[in-house]
SEDRENDO-990879 format. One record per residue (C-alpha): x, y, z; residue number from 1. Coordinates in steps of 0.05 Angstrom, whole numbers. Example, Ala and Ser with C-alpha at 12.3 -4.5 7.8 and 13.67 -1.06 7.14 Angstrom:
2
east, north, up, num
246, -90, 156, 1
273, -21, 143, 2
//
This chain:
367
east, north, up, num
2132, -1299, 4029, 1
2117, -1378, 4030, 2
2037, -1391, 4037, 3
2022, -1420, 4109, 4
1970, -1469, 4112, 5
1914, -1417, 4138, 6
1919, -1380, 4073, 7
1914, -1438, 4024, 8
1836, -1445, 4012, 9
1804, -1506, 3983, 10
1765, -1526, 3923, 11
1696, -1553, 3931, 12
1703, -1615, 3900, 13
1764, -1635, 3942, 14
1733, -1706, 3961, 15
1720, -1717, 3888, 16
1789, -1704, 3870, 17
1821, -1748, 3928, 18
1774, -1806, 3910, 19
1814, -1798, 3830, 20
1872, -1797, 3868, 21
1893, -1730, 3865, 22
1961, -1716, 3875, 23
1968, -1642, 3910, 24
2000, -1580, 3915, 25
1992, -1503, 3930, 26
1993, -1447, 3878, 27
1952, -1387, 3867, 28
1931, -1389, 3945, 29
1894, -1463, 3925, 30
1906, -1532, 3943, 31
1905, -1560, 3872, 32
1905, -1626, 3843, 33
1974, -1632, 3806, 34
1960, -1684, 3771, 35
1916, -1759, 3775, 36
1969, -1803, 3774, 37
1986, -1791, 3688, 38
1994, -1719, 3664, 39
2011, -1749, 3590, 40
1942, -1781, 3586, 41
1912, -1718, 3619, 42
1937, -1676, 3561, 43
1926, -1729, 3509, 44
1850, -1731, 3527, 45
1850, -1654, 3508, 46
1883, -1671, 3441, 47
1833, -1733, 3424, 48
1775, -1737, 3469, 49
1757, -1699, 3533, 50
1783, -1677, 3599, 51
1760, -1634, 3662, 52
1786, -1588, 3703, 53
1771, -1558, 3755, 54
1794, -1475, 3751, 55
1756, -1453, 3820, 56
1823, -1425, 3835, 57
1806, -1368, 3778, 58
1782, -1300, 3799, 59
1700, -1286, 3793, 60
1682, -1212, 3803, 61
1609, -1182, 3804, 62
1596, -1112, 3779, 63
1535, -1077, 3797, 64
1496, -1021, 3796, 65
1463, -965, 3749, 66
1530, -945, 3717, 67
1560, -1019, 3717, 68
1562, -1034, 3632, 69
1590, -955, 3619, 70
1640, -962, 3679, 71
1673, -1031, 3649, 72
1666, -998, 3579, 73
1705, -937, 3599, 74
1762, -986, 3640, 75
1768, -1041, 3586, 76
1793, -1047, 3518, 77
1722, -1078, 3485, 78
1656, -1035, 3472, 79
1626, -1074, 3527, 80
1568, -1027, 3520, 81
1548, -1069, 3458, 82
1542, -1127, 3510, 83
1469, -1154, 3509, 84
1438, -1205, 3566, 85
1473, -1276, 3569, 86
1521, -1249, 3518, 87
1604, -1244, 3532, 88
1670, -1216, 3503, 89
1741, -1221, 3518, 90
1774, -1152, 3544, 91
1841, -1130, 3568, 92
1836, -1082, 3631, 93
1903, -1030, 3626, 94
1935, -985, 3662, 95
1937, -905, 3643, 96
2005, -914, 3614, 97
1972, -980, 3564, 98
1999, -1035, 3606, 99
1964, -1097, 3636, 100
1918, -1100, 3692, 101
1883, -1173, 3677, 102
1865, -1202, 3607, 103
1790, -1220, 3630, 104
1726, -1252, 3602, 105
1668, -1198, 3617, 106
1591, -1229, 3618, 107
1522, -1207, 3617, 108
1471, -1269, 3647, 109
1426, -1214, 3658, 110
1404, -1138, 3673, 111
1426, -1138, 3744, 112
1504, -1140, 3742, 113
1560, -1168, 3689, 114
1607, -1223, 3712, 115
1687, -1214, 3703, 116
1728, -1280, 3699, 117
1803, -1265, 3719, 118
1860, -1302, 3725, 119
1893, -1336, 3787, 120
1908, -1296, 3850, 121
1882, -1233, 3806, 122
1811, -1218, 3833, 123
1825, -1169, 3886, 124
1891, -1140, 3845, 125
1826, -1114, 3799, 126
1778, -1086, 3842, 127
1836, -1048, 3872, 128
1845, -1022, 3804, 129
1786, -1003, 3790, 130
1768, -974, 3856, 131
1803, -917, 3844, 132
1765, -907, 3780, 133
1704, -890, 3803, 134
1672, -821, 3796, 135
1628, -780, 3839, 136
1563, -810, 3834, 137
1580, -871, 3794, 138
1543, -917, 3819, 139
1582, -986, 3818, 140
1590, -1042, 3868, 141
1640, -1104, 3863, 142
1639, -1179, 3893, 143
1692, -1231, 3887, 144
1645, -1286, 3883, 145
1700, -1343, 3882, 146
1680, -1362, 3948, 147
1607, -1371, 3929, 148
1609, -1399, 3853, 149
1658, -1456, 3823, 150
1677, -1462, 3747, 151
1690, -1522, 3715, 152
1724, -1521, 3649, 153
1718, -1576, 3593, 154
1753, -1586, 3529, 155
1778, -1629, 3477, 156
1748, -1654, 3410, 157
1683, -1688, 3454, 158
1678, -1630, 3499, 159
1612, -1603, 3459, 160
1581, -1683, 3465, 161
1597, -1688, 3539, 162
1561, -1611, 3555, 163
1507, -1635, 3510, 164
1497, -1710, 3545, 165
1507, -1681, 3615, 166
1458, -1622, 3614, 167
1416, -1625, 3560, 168
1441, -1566, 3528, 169
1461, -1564, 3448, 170
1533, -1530, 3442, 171
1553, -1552, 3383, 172
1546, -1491, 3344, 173
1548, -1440, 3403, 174
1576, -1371, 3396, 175
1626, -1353, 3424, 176
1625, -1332, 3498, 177
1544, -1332, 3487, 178
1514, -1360, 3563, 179
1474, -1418, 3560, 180
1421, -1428, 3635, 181
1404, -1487, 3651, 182
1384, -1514, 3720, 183
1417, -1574, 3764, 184
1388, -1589, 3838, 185
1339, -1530, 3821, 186
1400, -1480, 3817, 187
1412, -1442, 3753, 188
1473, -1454, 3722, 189
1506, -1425, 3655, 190
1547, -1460, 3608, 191
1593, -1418, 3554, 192
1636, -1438, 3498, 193
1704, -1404, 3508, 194
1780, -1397, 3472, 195
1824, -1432, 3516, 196
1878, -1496, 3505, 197
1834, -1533, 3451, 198
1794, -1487, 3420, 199
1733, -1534, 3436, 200
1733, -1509, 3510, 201
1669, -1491, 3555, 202
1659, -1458, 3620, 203
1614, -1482, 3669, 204
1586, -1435, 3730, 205
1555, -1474, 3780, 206
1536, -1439, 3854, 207
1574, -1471, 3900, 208
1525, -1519, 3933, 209
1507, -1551, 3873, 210
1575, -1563, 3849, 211
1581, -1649, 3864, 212
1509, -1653, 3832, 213
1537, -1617, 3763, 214
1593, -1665, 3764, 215
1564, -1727, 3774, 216
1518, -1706, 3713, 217
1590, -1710, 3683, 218
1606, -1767, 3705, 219
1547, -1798, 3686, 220
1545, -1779, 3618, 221
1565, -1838, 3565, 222
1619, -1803, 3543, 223
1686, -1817, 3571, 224
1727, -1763, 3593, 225
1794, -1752, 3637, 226
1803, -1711, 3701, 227
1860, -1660, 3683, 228
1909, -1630, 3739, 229
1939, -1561, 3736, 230
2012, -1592, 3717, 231
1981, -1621, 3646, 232
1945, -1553, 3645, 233
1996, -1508, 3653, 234
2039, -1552, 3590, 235
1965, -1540, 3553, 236
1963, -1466, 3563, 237
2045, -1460, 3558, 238
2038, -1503, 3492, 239
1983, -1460, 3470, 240
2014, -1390, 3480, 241
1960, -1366, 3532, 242
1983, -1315, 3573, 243
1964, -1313, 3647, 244
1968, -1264, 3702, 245
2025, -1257, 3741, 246
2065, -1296, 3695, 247
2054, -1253, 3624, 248
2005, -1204, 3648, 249
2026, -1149, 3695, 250
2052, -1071, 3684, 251
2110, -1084, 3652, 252
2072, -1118, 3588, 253
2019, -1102, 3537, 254
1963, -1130, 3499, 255
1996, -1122, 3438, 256
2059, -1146, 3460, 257
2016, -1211, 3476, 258
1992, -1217, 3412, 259
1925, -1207, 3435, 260
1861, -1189, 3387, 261
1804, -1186, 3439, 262
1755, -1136, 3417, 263
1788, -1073, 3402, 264
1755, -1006, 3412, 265
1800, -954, 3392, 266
1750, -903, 3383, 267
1734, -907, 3463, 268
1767, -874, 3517, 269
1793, -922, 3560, 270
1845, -920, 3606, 271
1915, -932, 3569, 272
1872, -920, 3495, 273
1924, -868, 3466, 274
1986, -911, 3483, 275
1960, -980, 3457, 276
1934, -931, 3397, 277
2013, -903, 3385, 278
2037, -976, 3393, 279
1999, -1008, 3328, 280
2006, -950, 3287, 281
2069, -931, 3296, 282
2088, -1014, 3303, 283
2136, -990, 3367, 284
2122, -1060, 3398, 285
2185, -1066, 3440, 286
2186, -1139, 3450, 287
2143, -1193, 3434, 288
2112, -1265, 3473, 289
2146, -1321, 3453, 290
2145, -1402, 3447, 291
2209, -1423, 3475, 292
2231, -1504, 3479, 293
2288, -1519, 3531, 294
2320, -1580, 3525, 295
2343, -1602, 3594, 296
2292, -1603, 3662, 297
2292, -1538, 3699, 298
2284, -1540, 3787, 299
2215, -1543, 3800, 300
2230, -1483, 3850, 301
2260, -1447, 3795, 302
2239, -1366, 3809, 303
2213, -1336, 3754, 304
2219, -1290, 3707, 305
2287, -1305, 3692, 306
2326, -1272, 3637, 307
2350, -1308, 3574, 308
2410, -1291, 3542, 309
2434, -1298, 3463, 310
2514, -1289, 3475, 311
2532, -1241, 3528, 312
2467, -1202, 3517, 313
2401, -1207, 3551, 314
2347, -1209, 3489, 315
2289, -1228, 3541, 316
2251, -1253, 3604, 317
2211, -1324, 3613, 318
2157, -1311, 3646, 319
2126, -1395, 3648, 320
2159, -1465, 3644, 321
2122, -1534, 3654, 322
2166, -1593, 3637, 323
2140, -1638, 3586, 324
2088, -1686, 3602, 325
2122, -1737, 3569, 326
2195, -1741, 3569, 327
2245, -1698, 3587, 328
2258, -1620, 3575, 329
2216, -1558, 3582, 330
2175, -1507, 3539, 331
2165, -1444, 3559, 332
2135, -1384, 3544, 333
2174, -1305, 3546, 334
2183, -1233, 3527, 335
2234, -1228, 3470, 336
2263, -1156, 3451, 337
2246, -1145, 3382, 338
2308, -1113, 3372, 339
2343, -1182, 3383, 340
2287, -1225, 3360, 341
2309, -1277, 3315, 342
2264, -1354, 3298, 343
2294, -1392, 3305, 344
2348, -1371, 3364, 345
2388, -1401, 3413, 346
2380, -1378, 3487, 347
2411, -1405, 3545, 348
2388, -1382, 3620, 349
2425, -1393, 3693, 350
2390, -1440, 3736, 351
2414, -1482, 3795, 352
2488, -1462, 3780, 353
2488, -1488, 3711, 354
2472, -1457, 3645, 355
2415, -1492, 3607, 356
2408, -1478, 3532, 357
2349, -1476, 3495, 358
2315, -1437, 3431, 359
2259, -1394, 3411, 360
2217, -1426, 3358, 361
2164, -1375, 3343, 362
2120, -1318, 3364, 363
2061, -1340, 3401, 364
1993, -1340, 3350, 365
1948, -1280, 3360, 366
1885, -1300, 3408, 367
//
């Protein structure tokens, strides 16, 4: 069903954007800066310097109360139990049957409730979930906070140097998903280190109201850095192999088929544990997520997934394009068949009447 302009919410820092320039569109249920007039020197400032973007449009989800920690322990793939204050971990929420839910960043800023990040449009797809999880006399409580908090995300080689300059706040050897507070405008805020398109990437968490005064700290910081809009994003994350709910993440896909090495706990009982256990020792990993390159431009209202075929069989399904920021063609990412899985392959797909060839160059890199 096409979004109609009463559903399409806005990001805080919409004058901020439109005063860059902002060029618009709609996806995930957002009004989005596409890009600021140069997606090739968006991307390039994630490659040699710094850019900004502004992921609002992700999922924030509360969890409260007394049995909160053993709850998300018992529903995710990680020992969140060994989660301490202002500490974090990657986790993959799964089904019963070992199949994707969300791929989610879980938090601890302190002793009164842990903080999920999700991906796009995925927020209330979780607490649905998870709902139905809940024993008699659990006590646990969600909130999609998306309305109320904004996250800021900033990466590239001078990403550390601009968090640093802006807020006082020495990253440079941070751990991993550890939560740094500091304060702007009075509010608290908390700054993390995360694994996303660089590998030099932090998370900001800002309540809403204080949002424009956290980034005009940014902007003015002596350290020049780029505004980056979802379509040089989306090549980033593409580029990197990230998957992303609903594009690689939903029930008919796995963690391992993702390649993803969040913390593991085998030895816990989560939902889906036996099934994911089966899969890696028995290595029955049916098909795997793969970098694709596609030489021609694909319709920007190309529906997706679409299935790729090697001859006249179907090996697989992309699941994300973006066309290249620079020049013409496509990469994508997909889910290959491993019983077909060749690098490198030829594909070709159907789209707009034609067929469009292309090839698989690789498995994605475990994350």
């Amino acid at each position: 069903m096409p979004e109609t302009a009463t559903a399409i919410k806005e990001l805080t820092l919409q004058p901020k954007h439109e005063a860059l320039d902002a060029e618009w569109t709609n996806r995930h249920g957002w009004r989005l800066p596409l890009h600021y007039g140069d997606p090739a020197k968006e991307y390039e400032a994630t490659q040699n310097g710094c850019a900004v973007i502004d992921k609002s449009y992700y999922g924030r989800i509360n969890v409260s109360g007394g049995t909160a920690q053993d709850f998300l322990h018992r529903m995710t793939s990680a020992p969140v139990n060994d989660l301490g204050n202002l500490k974090g971990m990657e986790t993959v929420i799964t089904t019963a049957e070992g199949r994707f839910v969300d791929w989610v960043t879980v938090y601890k800023p302190h002793g009164e409730h842990l903080t999920l990040v999700t991906g796009p449009e995925s927020a209330d797809h979780i607490i649905d979930h998870l709902e139905g999880y809940i024993f008699f006399k659990e006590e646990v409580e969600f909130e999609n906070t998306g309305d109320s908090w904004s996250l800021l995300q900033v990466s590239g080689p001078e990403a550390d140097n601009l968090i640093t300059e802006s807020f006082s706040v020495d990253v440079a050897d941070a751990e991993l998903y550890a939560m740094h507070p500091t304060k702007v405008a009075g509010e608290k805020i908390y700054i993390s280190k995360v694994n996303d398109i660089t590998g030099n990437d932090y998370h900001i968490f800002c309540p809403q109201e204080v949002t424009g005064q956290v980034w005009k700290k940014l902007e003015n910081a002596n350290i020049s850095w780029q505004s980056m809009g979802i379509r040089a994003y989306e090549y980033a994350r593409i580029t990197a192999g990230i998957p992303q709910y609903p594009h690689e993440i939903t029930d008919e896909y796995t963690l391992v088929e993702a390649h993803l090495q969040t913390p593991l706990d085998l030895s816990s009982c989560f939902a889906g544990q036996e099934v994911i256990a089966r899969t890696i020792n028995y290595d029955k990993v049916k098909q795997h997520l793969c970098h694709i390159e596609i030489a021609d431009d694909l319709p920007e209202d190309l529906t997706l997934p679409v299935d790729m075929t090697n001859g006249e069989r179907t090996i697989g399904t992309i699941t994300s394009v973006s066309r290249n920021v620079s020049g013409s063609g496509c990469v994508a990412l997909g889910y290959v068949k491993t019983r077909y899985l060749e690098i490198p392959m030829k594909i070709s797909i159907e789209a707009a009447g034609k067929n469009i060839t292309g090839k698989i160059t690789g498995k994605t890199a475990p994350r």
